[in-house]
Backbone as a chain_set.jsonl record, in Angstrom:
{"seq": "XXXXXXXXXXXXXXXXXXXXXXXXXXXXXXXXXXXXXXXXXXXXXXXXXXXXXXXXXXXXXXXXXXXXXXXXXXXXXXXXXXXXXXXXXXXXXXXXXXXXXXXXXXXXXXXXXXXXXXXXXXXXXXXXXXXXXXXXXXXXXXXXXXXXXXXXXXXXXXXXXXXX", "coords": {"N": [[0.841, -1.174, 0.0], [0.626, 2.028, -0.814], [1.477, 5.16, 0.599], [0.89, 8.643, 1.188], [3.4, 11.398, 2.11], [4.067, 14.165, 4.084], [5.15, 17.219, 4.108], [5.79, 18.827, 7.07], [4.512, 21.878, 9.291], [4.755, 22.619, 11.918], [4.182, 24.707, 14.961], [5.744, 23.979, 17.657], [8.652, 21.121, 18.603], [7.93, 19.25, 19.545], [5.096, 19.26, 19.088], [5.286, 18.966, 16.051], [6.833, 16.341, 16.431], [4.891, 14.69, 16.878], [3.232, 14.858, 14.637], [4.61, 14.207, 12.501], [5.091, 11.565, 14.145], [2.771, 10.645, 13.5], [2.451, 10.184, 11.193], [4.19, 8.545, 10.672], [2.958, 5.677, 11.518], [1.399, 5.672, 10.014], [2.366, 5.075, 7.518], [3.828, 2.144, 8.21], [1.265, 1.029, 8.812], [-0.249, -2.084, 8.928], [2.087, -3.798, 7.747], [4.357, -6.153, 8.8], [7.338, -6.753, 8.338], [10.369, -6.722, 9.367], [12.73, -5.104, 8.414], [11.309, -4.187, 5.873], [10.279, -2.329, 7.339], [12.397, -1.082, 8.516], [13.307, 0.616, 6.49], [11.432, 1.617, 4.942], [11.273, 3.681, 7.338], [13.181, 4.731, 7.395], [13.253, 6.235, 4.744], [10.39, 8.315, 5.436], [12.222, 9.865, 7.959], [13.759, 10.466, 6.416], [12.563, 12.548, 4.334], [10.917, 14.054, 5.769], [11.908, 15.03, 8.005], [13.943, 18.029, 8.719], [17.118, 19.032, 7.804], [18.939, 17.016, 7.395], [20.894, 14.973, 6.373], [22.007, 12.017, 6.473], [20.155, 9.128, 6.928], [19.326, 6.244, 8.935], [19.781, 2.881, 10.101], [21.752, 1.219, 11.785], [22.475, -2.391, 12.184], [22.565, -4.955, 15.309], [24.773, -7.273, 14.796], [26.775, -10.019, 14.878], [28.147, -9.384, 17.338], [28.673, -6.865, 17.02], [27.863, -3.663, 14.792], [26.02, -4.037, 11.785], [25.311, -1.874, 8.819], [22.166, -1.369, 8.079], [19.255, -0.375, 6.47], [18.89, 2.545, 4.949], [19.176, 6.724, 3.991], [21.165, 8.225, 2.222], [24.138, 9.396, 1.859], [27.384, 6.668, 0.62], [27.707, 4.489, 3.551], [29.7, 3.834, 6.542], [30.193, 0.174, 6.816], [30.454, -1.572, 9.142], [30.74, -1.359, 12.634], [32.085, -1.015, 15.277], [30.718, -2.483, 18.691], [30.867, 0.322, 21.023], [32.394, 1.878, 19.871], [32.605, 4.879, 17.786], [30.042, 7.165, 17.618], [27.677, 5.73, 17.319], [28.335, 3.337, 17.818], [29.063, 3.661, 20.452], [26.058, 4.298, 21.816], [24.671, 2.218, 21.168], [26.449, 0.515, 23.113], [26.023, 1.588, 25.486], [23.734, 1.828, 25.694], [21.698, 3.837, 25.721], [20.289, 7.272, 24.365], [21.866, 8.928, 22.475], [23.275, 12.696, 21.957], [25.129, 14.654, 19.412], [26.108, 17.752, 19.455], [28.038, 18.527, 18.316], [30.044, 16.753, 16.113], [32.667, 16.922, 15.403], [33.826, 17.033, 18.056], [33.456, 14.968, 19.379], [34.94, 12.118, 21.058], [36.401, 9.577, 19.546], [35.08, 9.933, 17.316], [33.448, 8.652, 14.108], [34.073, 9.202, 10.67], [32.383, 9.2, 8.361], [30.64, 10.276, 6.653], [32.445, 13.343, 5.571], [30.703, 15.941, 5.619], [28.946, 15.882, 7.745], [27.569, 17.417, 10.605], [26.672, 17.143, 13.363], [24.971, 14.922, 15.447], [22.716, 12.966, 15.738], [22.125, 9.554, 18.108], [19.57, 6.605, 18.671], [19.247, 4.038, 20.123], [17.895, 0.378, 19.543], [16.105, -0.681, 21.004], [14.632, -3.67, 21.695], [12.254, -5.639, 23.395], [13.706, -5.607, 25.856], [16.139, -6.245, 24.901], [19.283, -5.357, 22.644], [18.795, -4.678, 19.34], [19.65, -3.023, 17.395], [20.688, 0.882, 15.892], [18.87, 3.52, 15.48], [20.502, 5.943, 13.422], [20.853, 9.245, 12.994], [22.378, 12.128, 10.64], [23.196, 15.696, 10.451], [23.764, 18.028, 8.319], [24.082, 20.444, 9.776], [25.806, 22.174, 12.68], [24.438, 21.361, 15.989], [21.975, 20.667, 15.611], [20.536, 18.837, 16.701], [18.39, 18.122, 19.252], [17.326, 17.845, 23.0], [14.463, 17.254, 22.477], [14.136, 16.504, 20.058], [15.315, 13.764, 20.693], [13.384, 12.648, 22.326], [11.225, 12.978, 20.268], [12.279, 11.227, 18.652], [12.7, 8.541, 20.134], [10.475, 8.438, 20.231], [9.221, 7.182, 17.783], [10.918, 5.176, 17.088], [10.152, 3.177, 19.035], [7.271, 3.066, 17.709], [8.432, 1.533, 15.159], [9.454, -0.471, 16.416], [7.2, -1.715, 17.566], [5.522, -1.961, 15.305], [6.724, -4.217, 13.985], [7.628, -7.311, 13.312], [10.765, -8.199, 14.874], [13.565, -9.194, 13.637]], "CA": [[0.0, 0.0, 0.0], [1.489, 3.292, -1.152], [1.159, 6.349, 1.451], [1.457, 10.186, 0.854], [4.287, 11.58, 3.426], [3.705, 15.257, 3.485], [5.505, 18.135, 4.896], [5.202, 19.521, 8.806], [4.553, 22.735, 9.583], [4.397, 22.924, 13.427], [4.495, 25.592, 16.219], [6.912, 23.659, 18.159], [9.081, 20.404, 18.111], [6.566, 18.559, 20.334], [4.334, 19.407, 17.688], [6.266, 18.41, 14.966], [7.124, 14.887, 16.347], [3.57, 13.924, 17.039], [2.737, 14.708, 13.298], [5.636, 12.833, 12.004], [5.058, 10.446, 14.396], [1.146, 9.854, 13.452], [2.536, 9.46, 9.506], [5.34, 6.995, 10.598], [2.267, 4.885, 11.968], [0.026, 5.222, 8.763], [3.451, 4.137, 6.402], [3.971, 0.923, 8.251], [0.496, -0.205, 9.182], [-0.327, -3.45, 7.966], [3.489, -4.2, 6.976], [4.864, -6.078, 10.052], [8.782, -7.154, 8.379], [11.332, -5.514, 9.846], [13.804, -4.676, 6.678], [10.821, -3.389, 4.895], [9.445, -1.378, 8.139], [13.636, 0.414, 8.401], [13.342, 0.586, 5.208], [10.139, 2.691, 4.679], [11.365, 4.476, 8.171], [14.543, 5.945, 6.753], [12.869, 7.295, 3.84], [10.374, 9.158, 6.102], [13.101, 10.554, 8.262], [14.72, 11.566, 5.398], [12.317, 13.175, 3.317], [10.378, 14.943, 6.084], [12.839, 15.584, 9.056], [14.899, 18.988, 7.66], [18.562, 19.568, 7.76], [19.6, 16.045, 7.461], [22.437, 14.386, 5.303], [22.149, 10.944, 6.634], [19.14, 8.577, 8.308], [19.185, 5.183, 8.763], [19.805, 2.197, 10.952], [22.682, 0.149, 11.9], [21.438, -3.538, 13.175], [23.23, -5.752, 15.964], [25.244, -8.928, 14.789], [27.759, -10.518, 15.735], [28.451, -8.619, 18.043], [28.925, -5.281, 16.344], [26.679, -3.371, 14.38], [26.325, -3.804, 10.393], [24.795, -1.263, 8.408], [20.694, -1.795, 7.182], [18.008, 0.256, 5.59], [19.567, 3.925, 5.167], [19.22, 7.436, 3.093], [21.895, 9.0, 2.252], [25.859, 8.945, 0.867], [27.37, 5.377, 1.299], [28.418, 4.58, 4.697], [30.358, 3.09, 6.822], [29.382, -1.424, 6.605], [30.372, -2.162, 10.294], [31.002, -0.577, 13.519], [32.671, -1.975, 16.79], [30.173, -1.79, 20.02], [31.688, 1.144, 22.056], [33.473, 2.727, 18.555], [31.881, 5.908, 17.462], [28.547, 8.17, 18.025], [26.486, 4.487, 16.76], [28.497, 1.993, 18.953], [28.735, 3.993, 22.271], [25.035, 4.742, 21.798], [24.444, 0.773, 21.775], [26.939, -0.17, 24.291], [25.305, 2.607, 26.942], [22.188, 1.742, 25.202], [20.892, 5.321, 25.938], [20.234, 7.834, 23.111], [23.43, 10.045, 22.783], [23.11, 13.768, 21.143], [26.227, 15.032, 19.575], [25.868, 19.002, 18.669], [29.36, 19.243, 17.226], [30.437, 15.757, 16.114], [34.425, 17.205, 15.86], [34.27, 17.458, 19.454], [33.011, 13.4, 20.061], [35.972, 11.202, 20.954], [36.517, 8.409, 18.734], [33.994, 9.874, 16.118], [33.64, 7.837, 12.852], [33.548, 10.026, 9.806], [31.658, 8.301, 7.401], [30.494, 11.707, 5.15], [32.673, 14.687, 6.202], [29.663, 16.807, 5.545], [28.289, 15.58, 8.837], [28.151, 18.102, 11.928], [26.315, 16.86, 14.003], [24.227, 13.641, 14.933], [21.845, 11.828, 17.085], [21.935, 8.063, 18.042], [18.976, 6.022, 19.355], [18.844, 2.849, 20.82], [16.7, 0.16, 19.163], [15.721, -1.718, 22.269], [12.932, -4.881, 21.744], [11.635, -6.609, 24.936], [15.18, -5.283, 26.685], [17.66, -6.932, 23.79], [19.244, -4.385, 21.671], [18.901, -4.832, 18.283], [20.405, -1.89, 16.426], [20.359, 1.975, 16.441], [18.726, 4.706, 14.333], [21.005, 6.962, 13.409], [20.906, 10.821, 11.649], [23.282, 13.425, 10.75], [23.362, 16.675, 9.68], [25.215, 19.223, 8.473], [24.711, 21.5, 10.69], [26.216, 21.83, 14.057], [23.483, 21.92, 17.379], [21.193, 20.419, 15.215], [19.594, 17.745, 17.711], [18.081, 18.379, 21.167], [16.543, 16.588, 24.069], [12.949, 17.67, 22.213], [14.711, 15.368, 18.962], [15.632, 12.836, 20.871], [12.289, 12.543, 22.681], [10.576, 12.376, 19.459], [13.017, 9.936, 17.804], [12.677, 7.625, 20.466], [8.745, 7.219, 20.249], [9.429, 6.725, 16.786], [11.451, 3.705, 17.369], [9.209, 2.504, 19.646], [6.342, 2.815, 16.966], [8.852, 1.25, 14.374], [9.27, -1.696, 17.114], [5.479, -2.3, 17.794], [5.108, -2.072, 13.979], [7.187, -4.685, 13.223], [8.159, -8.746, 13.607], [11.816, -7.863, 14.815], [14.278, -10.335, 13.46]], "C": [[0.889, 1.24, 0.0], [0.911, 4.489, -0.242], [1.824, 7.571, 1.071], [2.291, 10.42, 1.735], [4.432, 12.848, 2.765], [4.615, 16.006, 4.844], [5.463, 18.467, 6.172], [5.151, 20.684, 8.629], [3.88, 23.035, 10.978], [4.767, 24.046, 14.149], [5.469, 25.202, 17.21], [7.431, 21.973, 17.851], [8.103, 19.024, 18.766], [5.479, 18.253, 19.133], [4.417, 18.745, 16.286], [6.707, 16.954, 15.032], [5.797, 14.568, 16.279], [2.822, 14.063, 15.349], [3.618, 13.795, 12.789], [5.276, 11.272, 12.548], [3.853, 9.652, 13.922], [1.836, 9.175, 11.905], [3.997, 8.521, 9.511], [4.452, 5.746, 10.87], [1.521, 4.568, 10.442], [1.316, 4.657, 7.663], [3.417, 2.564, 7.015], [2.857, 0.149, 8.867], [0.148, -1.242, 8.135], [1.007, -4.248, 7.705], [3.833, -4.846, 8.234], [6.845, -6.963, 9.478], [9.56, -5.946, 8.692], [12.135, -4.784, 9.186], [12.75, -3.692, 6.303], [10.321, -2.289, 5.713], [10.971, -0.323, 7.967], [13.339, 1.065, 7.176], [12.073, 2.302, 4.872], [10.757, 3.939, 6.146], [12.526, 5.441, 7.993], [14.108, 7.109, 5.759], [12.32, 8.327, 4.35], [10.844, 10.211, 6.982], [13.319, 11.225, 7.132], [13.945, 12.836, 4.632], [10.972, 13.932, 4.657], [11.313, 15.746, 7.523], [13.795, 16.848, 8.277], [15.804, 18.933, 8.203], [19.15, 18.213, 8.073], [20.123, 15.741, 6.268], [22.029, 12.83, 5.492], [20.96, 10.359, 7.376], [19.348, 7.075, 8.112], [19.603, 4.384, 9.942], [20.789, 1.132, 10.641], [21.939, -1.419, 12.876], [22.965, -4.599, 13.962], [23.355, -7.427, 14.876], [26.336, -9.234, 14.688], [28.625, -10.284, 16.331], [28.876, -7.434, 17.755], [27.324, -4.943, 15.554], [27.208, -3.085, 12.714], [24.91, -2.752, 9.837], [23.13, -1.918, 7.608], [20.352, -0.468, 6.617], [18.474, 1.974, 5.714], [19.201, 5.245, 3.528], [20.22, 8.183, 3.204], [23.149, 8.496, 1.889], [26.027, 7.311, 1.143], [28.045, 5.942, 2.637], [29.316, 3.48, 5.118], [29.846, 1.374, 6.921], [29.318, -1.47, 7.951], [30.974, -1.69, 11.381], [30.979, -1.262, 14.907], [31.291, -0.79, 17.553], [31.135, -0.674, 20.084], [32.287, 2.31, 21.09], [32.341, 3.803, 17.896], [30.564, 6.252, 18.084], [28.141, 6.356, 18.266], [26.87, 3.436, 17.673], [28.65, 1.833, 20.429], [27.271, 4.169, 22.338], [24.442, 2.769, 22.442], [24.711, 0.245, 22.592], [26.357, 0.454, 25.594], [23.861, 1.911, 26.83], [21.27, 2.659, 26.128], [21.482, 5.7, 24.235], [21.601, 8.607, 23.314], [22.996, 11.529, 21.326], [24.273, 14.577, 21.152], [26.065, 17.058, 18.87], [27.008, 19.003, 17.843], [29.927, 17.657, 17.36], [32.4, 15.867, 15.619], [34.879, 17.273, 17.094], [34.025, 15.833, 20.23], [34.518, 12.76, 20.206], [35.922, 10.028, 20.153], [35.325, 8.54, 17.268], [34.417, 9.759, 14.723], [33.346, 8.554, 11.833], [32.796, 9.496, 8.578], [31.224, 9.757, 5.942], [31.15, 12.617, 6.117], [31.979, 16.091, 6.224], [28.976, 17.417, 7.307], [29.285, 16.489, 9.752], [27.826, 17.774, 13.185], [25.499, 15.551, 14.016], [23.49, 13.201, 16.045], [21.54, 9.949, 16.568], [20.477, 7.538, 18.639], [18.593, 4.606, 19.336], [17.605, 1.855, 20.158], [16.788, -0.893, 20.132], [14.651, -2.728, 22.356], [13.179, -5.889, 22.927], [13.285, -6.97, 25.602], [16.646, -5.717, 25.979], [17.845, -5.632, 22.847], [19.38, -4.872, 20.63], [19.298, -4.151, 17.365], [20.569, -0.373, 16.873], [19.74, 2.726, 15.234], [19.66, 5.418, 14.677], [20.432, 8.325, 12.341], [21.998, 11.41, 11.85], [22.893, 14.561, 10.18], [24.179, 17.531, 9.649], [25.545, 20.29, 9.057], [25.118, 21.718, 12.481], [25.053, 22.195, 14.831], [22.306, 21.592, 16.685], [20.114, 19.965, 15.505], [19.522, 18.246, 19.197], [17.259, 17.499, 21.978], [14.793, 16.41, 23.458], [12.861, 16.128, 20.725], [14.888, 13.727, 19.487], [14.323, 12.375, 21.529], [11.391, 12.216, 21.416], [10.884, 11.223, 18.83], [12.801, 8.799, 18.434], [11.168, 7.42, 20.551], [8.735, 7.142, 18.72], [10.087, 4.981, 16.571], [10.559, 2.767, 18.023], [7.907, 1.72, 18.774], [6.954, 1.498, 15.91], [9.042, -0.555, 14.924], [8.158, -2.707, 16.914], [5.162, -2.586, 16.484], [5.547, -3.484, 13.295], [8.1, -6.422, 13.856], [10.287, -8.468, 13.772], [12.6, -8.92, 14.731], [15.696, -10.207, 14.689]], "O": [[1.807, 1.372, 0.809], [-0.277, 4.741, -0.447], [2.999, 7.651, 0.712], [2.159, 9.549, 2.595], [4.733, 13.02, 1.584], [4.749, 15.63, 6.008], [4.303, 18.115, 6.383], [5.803, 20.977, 7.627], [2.774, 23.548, 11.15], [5.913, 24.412, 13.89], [6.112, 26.137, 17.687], [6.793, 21.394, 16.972], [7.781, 17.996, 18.171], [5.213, 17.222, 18.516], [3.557, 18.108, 15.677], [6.944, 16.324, 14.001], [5.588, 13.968, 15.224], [1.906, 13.306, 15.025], [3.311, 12.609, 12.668], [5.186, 10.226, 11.905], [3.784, 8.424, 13.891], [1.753, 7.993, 11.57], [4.618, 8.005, 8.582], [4.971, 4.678, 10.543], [1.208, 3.484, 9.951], [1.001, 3.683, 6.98], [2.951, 1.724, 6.245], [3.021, -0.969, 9.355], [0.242, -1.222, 6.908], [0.875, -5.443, 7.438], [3.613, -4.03, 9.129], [7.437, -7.657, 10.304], [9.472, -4.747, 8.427], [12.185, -3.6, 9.52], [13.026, -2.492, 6.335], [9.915, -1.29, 5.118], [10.929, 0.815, 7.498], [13.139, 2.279, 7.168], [12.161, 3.516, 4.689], [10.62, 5.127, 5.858], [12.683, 6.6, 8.377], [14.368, 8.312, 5.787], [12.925, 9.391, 4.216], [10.267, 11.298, 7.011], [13.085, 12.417, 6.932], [14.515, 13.893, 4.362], [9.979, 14.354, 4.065], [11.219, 16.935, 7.828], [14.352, 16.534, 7.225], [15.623, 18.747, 9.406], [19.901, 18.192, 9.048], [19.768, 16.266, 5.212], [21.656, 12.344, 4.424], [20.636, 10.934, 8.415], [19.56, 6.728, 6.95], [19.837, 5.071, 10.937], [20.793, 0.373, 9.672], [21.19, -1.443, 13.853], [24.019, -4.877, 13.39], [22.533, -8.242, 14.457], [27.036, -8.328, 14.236], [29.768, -10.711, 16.165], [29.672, -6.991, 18.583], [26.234, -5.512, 15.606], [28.154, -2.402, 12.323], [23.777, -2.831, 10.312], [23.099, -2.785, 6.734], [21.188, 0.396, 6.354], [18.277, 2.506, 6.806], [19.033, 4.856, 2.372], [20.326, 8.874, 4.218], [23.305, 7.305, 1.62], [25.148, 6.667, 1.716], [28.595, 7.01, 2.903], [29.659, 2.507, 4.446], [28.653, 1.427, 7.218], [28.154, -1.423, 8.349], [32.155, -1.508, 11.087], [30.066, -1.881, 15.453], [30.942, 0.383, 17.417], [32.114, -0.646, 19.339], [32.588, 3.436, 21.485], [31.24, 3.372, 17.55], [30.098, 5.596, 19.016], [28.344, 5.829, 19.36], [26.052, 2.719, 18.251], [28.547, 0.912, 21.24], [27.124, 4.223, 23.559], [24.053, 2.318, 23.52], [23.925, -0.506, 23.168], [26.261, -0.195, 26.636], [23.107, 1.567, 27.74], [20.424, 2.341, 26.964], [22.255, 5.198, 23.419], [22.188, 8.747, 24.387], [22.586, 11.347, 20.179], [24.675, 15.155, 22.162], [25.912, 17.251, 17.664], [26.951, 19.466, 16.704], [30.244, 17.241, 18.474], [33.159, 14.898, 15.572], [36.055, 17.512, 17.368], [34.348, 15.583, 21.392], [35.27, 13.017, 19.267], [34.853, 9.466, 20.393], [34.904, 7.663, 16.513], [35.321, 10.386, 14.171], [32.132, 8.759, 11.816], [33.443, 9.977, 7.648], [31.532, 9.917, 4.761], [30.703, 12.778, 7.253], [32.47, 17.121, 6.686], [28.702, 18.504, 7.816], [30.505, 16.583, 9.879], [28.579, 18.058, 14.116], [25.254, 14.995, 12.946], [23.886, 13.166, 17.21], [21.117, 9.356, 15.575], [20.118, 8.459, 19.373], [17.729, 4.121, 18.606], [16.459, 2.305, 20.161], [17.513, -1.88, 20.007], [13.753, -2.532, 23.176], [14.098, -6.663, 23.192], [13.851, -8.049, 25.777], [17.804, -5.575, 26.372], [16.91, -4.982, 22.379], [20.231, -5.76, 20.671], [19.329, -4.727, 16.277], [20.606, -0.175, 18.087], [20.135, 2.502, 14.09], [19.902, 5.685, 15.854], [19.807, 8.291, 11.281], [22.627, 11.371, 12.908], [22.111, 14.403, 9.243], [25.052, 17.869, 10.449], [26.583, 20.951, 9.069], [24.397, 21.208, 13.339], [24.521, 23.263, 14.528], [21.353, 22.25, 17.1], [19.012, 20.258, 15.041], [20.383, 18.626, 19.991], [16.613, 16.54, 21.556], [14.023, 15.576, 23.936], [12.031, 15.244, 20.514], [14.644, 12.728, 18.81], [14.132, 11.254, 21.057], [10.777, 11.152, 21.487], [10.083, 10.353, 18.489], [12.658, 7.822, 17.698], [10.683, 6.346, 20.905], [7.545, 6.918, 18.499], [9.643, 3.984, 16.001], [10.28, 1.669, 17.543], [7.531, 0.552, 18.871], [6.215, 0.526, 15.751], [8.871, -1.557, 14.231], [8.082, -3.837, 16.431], [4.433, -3.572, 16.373], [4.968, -3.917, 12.299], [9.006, -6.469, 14.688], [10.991, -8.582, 12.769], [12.504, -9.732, 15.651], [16.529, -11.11, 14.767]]}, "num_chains": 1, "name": "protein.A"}
């Protein structure tokens, strides 16, 4: 089933996730595979979230995290737990928000475009299974209001979907 995915124009970011978030629900109802749910969930990021470069999701295996369902330049394939924004984000398994990703220790450059970035945690019934990531290019991009929306996004993207 093909869905429209239309613009925001909100009063605040509160605002702004809960619309996104209603049309991340109407893309993957009915669909419950997990590939095709990142999959459809990157695009949305991408094409309604503004000032991003990069969206997508790295998934846990064998014991690191290999790259899945993503918009944007190529990236990096595979990323040690603990090693960059994406693998301290998993190993804490909290969200992590970097305003100036030249200032992260051990940060992985994958597009040198990228200024900034937020990680979040894809957590199913307490096992982690991957992370969403974004970047963008501009520095201070992400805030606790971002990361609050991103993570009931995940959540939705969870509930939506048979997680392999």
């Amino acid at each position: 089933m093909s869905h429209v995915v239309t613009a925001i124009h909100a009063n605040s970011k509160a605002d702004f996730y809960a619309s996104f978030n209603r049309q991340l629900t109407a893309v993957l109802h009915g669909e419950r595979d997990w590939i095709c749910n990142l999959a459809q969930a990157s695009a949305v990021l991408m094409q309604v979230l503004p000032d991003l470069n990069w969206a997508g999701f790295y998934l846990l295996k064998d014991g690191g995290l290999v790259l899945g369902p993503f918009q944007g330049k190529v990236a990096c394939g595979r990323i040690g737990l603990g090693k960059g924004v994406c693998g301290t984000a998993a190993s804490k398994r909290q969200t992590i928000v970097v305003p100036d990703v030249h200032q992260f220790p051990g940060h992985i450059a994958c597009d040198s475009a990228s200024a900034s970035e937020i990680v979040v945690p894809l957590l199913h019934q307490g096992q982690l299974r991957g992370v969403l990531d974004l970047d963008s290019p501009t520095a201070g991009r992400f805030d606790a209001e971002d990361a609050l929306g991103l993570e009931r996004a995940v959540q939705i993207i969870l509930a939506a979907s048979d997680v392999a």
